[in-house]
C-alpha positions in Angstrom: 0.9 1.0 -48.9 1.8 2.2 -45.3 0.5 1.6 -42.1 -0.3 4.2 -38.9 -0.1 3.0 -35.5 -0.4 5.1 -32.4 0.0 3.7 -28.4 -2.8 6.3 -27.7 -4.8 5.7 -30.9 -4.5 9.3 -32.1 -2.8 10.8 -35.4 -1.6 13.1 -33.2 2.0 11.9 -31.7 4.9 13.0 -29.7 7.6 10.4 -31.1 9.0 10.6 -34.5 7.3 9.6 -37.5 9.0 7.0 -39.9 8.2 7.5 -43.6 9.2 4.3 -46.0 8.6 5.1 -49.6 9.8 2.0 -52.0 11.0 3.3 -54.0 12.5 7.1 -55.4 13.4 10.2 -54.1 11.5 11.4 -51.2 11.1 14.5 -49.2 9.0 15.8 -46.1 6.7 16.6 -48.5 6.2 13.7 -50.1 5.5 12.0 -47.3 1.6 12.1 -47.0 0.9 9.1 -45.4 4.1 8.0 -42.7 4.4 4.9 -41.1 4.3 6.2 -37.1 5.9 3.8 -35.0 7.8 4.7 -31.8 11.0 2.4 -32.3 11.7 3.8 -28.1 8.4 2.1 -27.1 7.5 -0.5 -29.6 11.4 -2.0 -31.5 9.5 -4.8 -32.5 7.6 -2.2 -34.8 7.2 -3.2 -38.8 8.9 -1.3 -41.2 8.5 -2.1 -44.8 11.9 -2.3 -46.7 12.4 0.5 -49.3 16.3 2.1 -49.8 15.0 5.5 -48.8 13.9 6.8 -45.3 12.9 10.5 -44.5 12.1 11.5 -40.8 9.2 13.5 -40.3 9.4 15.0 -36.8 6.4 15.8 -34.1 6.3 19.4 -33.6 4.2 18.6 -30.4 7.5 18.2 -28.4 8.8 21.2 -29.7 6.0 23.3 -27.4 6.9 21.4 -24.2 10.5 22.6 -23.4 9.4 22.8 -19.7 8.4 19.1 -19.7 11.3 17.7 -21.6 13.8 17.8 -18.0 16.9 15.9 -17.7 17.0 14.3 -14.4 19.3 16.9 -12.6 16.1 19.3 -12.9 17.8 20.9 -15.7 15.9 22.2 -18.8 16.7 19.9 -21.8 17.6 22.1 -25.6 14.1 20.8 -27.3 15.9 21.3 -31.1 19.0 19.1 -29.3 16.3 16.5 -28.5 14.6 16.2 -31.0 17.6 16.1 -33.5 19.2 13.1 -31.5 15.4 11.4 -31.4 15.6 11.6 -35.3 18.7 10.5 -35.4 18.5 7.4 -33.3 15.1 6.5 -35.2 16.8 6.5 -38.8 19.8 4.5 -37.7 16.9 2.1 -36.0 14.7 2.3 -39.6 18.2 2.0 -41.6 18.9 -1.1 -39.8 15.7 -3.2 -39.9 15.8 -2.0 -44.1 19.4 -2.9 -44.8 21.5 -5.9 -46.3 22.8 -8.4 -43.7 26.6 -7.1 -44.7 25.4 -3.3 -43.9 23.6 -4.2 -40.3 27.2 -5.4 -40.0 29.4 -2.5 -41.1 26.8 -0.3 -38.8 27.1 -2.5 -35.8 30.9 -1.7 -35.9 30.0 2.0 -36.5 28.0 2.4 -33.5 30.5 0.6 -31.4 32.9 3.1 -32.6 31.1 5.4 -31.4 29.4 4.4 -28.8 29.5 7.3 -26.3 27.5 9.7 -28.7 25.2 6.6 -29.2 24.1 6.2 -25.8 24.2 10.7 -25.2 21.4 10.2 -28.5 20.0 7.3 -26.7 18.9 9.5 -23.6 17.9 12.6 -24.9 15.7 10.7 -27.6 14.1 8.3 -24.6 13.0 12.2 -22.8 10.7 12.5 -25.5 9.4 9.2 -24.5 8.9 10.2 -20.8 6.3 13.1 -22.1 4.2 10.7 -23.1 5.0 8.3 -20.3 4.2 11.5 -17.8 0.7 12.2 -19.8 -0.4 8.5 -19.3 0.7 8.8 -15.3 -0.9 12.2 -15.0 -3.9 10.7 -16.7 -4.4 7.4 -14.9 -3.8 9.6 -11.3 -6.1 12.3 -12.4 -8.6 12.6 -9.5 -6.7 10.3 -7.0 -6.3 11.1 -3.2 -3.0 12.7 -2.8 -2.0 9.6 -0.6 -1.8 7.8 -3.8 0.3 10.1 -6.0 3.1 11.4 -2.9 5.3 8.8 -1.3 7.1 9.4 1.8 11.1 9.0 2.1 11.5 9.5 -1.7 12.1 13.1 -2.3 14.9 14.0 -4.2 17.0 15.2 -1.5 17.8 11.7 0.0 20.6 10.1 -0.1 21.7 6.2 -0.3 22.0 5.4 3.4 25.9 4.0 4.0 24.1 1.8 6.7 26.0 -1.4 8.4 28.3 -3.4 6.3 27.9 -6.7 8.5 24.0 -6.5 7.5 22.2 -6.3 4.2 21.4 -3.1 2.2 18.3 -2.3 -0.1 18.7 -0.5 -3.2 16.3 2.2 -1.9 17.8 2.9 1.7 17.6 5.7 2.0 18.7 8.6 5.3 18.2 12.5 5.6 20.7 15.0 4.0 22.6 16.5 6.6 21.2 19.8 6.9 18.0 17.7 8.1 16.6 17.2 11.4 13.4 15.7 10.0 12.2 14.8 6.8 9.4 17.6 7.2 9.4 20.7 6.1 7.7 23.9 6.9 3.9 24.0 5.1 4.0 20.4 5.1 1.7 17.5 6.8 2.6 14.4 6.9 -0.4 11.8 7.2 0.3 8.5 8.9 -3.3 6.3 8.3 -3.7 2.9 10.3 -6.8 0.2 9.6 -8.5 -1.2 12.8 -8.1 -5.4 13.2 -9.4 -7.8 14.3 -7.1 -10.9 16.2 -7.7 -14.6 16.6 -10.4 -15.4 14.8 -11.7 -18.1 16.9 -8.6 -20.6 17.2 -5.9 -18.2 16.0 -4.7 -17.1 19.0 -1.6 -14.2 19.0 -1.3 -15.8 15.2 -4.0 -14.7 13.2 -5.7 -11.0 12.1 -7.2 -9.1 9.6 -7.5 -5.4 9.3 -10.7 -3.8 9.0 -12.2 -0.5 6.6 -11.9 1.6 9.8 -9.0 3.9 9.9 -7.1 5.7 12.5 -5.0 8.9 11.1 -1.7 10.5 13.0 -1.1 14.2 11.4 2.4 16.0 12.2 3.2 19.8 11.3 6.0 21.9 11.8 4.8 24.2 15.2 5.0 24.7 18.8 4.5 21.2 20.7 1.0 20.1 20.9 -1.2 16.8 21.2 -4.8 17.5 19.9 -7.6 14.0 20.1 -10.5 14.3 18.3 -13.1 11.7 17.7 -12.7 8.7 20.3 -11.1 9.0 23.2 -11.0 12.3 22.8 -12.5 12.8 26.5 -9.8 10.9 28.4 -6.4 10.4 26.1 -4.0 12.3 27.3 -2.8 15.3 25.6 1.1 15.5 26.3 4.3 13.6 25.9 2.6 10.8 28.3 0.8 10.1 25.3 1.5 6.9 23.8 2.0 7.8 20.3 4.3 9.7 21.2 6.9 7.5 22.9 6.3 5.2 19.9 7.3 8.6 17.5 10.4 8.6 19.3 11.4 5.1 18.9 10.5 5.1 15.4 12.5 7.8 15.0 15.4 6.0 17.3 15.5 2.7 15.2 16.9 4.8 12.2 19.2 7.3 14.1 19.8 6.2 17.9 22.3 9.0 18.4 19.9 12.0 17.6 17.0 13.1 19.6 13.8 13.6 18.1 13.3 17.7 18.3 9.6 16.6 19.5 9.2 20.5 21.0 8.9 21.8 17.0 6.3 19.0 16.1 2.8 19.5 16.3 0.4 16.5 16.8 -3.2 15.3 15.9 -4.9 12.3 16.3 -8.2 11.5 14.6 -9.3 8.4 16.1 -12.4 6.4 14.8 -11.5 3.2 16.3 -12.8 3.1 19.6 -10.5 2.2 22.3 -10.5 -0.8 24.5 -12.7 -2.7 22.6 -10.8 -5.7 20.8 -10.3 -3.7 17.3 -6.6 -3.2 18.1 -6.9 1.0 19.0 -3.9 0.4 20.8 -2.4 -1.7 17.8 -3.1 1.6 15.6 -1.8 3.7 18.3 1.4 2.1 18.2 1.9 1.2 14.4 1.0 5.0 13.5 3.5 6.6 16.0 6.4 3.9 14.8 5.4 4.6 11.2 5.2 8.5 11.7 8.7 8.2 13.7 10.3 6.7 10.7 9.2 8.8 8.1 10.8 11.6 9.5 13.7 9.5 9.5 13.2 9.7 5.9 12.1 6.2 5.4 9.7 4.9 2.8 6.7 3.1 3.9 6.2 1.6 1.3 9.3 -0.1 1.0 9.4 -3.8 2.1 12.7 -3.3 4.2 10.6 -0.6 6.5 7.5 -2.4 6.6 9.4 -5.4 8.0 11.3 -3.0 10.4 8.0 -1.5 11.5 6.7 -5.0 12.3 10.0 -6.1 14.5 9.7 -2.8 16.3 5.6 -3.5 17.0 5.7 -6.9 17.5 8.8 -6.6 20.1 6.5 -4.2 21.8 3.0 -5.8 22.0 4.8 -9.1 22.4 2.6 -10.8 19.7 1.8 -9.7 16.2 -1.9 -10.8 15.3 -2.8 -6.9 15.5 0.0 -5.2 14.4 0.9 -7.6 11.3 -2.6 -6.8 9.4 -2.1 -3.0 10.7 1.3 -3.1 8.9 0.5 -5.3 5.7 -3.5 -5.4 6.1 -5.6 -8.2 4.6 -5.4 -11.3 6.8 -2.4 -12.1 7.9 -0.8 -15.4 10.1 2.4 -14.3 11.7 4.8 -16.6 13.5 8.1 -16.0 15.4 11.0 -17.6 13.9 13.3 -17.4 16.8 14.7 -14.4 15.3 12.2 -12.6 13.8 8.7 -12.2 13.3 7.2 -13.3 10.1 3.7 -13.1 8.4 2.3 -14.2 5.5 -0.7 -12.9 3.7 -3.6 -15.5 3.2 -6.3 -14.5 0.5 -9.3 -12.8 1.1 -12.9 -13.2 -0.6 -14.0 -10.3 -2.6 -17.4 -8.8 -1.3 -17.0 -10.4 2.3 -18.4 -7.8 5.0 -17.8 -7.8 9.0 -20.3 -6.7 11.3 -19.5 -5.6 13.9 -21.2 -5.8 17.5 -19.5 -3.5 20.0 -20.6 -2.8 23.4 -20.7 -0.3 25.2 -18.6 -1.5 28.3 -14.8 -2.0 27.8 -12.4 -4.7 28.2 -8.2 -4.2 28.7 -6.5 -7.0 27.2 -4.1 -6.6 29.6 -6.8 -8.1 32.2 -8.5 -10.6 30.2 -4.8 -11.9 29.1 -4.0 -12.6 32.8 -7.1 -14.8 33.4 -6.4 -17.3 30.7 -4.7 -20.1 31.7 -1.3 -21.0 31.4 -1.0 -24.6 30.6 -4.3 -26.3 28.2 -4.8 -30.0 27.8 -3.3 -31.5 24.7 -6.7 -32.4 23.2 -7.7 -28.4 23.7 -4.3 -27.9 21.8 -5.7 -30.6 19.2 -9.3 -28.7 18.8 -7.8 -25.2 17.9 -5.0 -26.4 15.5 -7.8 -28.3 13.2 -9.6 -25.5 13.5 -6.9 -23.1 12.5 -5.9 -25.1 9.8 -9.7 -25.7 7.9 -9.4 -21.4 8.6 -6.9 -20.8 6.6 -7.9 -23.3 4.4 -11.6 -22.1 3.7 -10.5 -18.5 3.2 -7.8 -20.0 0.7 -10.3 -21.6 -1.1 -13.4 -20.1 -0.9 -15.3 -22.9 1.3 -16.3 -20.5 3.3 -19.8 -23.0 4.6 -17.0 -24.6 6.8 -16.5 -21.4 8.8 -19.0 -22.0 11.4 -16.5 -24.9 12.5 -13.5 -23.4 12.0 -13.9 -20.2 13.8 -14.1 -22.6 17.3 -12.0 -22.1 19.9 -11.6 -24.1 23.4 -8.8 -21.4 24.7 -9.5 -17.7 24.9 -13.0 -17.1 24.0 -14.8 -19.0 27.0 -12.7 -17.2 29.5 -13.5 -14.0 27.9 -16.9 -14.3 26.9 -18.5 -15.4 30.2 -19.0 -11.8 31.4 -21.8 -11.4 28.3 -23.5 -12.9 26.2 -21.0 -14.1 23.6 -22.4 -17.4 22.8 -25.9 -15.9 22.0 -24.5 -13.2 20.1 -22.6 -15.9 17.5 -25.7 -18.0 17.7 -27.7 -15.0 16.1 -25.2 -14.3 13.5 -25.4 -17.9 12.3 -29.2 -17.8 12.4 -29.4 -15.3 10.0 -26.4 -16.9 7.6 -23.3 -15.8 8.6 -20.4 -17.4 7.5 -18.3 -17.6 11.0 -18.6 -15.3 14.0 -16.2 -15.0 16.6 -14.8 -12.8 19.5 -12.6 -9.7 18.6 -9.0 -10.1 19.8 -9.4 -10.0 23.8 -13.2 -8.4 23.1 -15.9 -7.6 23.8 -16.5 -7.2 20.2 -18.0 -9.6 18.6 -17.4 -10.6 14.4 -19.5 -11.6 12.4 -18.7 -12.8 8.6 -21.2 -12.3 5.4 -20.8 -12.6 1.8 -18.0 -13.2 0.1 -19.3 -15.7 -2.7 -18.5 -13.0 -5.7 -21.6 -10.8 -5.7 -20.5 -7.0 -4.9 -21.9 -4.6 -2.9 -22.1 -2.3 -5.1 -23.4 -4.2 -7.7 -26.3 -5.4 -6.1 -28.5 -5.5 -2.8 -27.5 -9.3 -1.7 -24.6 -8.8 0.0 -26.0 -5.8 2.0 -29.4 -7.4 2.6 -27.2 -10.3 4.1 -25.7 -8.0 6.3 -28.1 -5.8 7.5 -30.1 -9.2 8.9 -27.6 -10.7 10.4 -26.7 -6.8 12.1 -30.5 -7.3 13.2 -30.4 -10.7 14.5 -27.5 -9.5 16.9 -29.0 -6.2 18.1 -32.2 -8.3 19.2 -30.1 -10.9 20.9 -28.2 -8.4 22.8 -31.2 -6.8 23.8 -33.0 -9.9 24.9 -29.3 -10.2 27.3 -29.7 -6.8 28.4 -25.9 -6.0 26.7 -26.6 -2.5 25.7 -24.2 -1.8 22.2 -24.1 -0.8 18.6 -23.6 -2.3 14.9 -21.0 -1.3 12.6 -21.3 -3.0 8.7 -17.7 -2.9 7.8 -15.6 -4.8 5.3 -12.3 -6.5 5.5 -9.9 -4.1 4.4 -6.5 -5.1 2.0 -4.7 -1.6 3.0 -2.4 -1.6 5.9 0.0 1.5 7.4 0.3 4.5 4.7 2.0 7.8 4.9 1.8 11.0 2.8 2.0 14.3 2.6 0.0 17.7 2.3 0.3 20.9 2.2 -0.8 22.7 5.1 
């Protein structure tokens, strides 16, 4: 009796099929039924013991010769392949059917010869990666391209040698010399950045989230320019005074501090959808995208941790706290601290189905301005208020208690300097009238936050979490009217997706 097992549930396979018989002569004819197992894959596999063993090979590999692609790039001999594959999987079948004496003797064997073994070894594991590359091209199938091309990863980059007095990463990684950038002709290269939200109530300069809203920086090989479309579009300026652009630079400076950025061949876009000046960090993005951009064409991976944490010195050192640029970098929520010598954040959990509505005037506010009226020493017990606070924050999110927002998004520091030019009391009065969670001032405002859902329903499983939303959007607009603060909603949700980069063709 024999057994078929398949990792993709097909009788179809691209491995080698393992006939047992128990007893006999056998040939490739005679073996009607196989026992398929992939002894690569699966070495744990079951094979019945019988003394004879016949091979039966899966001519599917056999059409692929352009797949089967050593990692040089070079085209692999498919008959080579497949005849190391067999071999490897009747020494593996031989071994799990033999006496304990014969494992023995063979063990010695393939020690003797241990260099072939391994030369098998790899060519029979590139069959293995066709049906690894099916299953990836599968389960990315319909993707954005962000997900499926990573930046500072292309073949042609090399180990950086880096400083010996400092630690190195396995995946450092600098441009090949013939590089100025790591962009090429034809290319884009995407730099996305979520909008955030700081403080959250007593969190002040500590805590953040980012938010479904997204910023996007797109470089090209061309003739300098600075295009702005969406907001700001009327009054951001268009050349090198442009922030972004500063910050490309020292992105680009923190890798290689001895080359200058050839900013004159580097075309520029910004599509902005966080509006500016308005506590959802646009300036934040503005930064965190340019930093980001400048370090992918220093062929850096974003991804990495090592340039994430990079990115988030470089930010932090410039906006002098990190409760926007740590959820920008990392997204979720985030509570950063500085160490003395570094910044640091840590990632606390977020509810699933929570949304933030937004209330955004129309007037602006420069954190700049509403920074230098707060004041600069606080009574202990002030101190007191906003660390309990702070703490039952964390801890609600944490845990899901999130009834005991209303309390913990209090603050005695920030918001009643900055909210006594509108209506900000109101407005978070009308948020919890309609059953927000917590509600609270946006970084330096005058946005204000509002928190729904979050107790496991979806919203797009069913109309509770959006009904929720929509009235508590509602109660806020008719508060702000009654004020005479002339603004708009925005329904977003917290967002767990910080800084990514990709690329396009053009």
């Amino acid at each position: 009796m024999s057994t078929t097992t398949s990792s993709s549930g097909s009788t179809e396979a691209s491995f080698a099929s393992v006939a047992v018989a128990s007893s006999g002569p056998t040939s490739f004819e005679d073996a009607a039924k196989p026992l398929r197992v992939n002894p690569l894959v699966d070495p744990g596999a079951s094979i019945p013991p019988g003394p004879s063993i016949v091979v039966a090979t899966a001519t599917r590999c056999q059409s692929l010769p352009d797949v089967l692609r050593s990692r040089e790039g070079a085209p692999r001999d498919p008959t080579a392949t497949i005849a190391a594959r067999d071999a490897l999987c009747v020494d593996i079948a031989r071994a799990a059917t033999s006496s304990p004496p014969a494992r023995v003797a063979r063990a010695k064997e393939t020690r003797a010869d241990a260099t072939t073994r391994r030369a098998a070894r790899r060519d029979a594991i590139g069959v293995c990666d066709v049906v690894a590359a099916r299953r990836r091209a599968t389960l990315t199938r319909g993707l954005p391209r962000r997900a499926r091309v990573r930046v500072g990863v292309a073949p042609r980059a090399q180990a950086a040698a880096g400083d010996k007095s400092k630690p190195q990463w396995s995946t450092d990684r600098q441009l090949a010399k013939d590089e100025d950038i790591d962009l090429k002709d034809g290319e884009k290269l995407i730099v996305s950045v979520p909008a955030t939200s700081a403080n959250m109530g007593p969190g002040f300069d500590s805590f953040g989230f980012a938010v479904d809203l997204e910023n996007e920086l797109i470089l090209e090989r061309g003739e300098f320019v600075v295009d702005v479309v969406g907001e700001g579009e009327d009054s951001l300026p268009r050349d090198e005074s442009n922030a972004i652009i500063q910050a490309v630079k020292d992105g680009f400076s923190a890798i290689y501090p001895d080359r200058e950025l050839p900013i004159e061949n580097i075309r520029f876009k910004s599509v902005n959808r966080i509006p500016p000046a308005r506590g959802l960090g646009s300036s934040s993005a503005a930064l965190v995208s340019g930093l980001a951009a400048g370090l992918a064409l220093a062929g850096q991976d974003l991804a990495a941790p090592q340039t994430k944490q990079l990115l988030l010195q470089l930010a932090a050192d410039c906006e002098g706290h990190p409760d926007n640029v740590a959820p920008a970098i990392y997204g979720g929520f985030q509570v950063s601290i500085n160490t003395g010598k570094q910044w640091v954040t840590q990632a606390v959990r977020l509810p699933d189905g929570m949304q933030a509505i937004l209330f955004i005037p129309d007037f602006e506010s420069l954190t700049s301005e509403t920074r230098a009226a707060l004041p600069k020493e606080i009574p202990v017990a002030d101190a007191v208020y906003n660390i309990s606070r702070a703490a039952m924050l964390v801890n609600s999110f944490s845990t899901g208690n999130l009834e005991a927002l209303r309390y913990a998004c209090q603050d005695v520091i920030h918001q009643p300097v900055r909210g006594a030019a509108f209506p900000l009391a109101e407005l978070i009065d009308a948020a919890y009238s309609k059953g927000a969670h917590g509600a609270f001032l946006s970084g330096a405002g005058p946005t204000v936050l509002a928190l729904t859902g979050g107790h496991g329903s979806d919203v797009d499983a069913d109309t509770m979490v959006t009904f929720l939303a929509v009235e508590v959007a509602d109660a806020m607009l008719e508060a702000a009217k009654r004020e005479g603060c002339d603004g708009r909603v925005v329904i977003s949700s917290p967002s767990a997706n910080g800084v990514e980069a990709w690329k396009e063709l053009s």
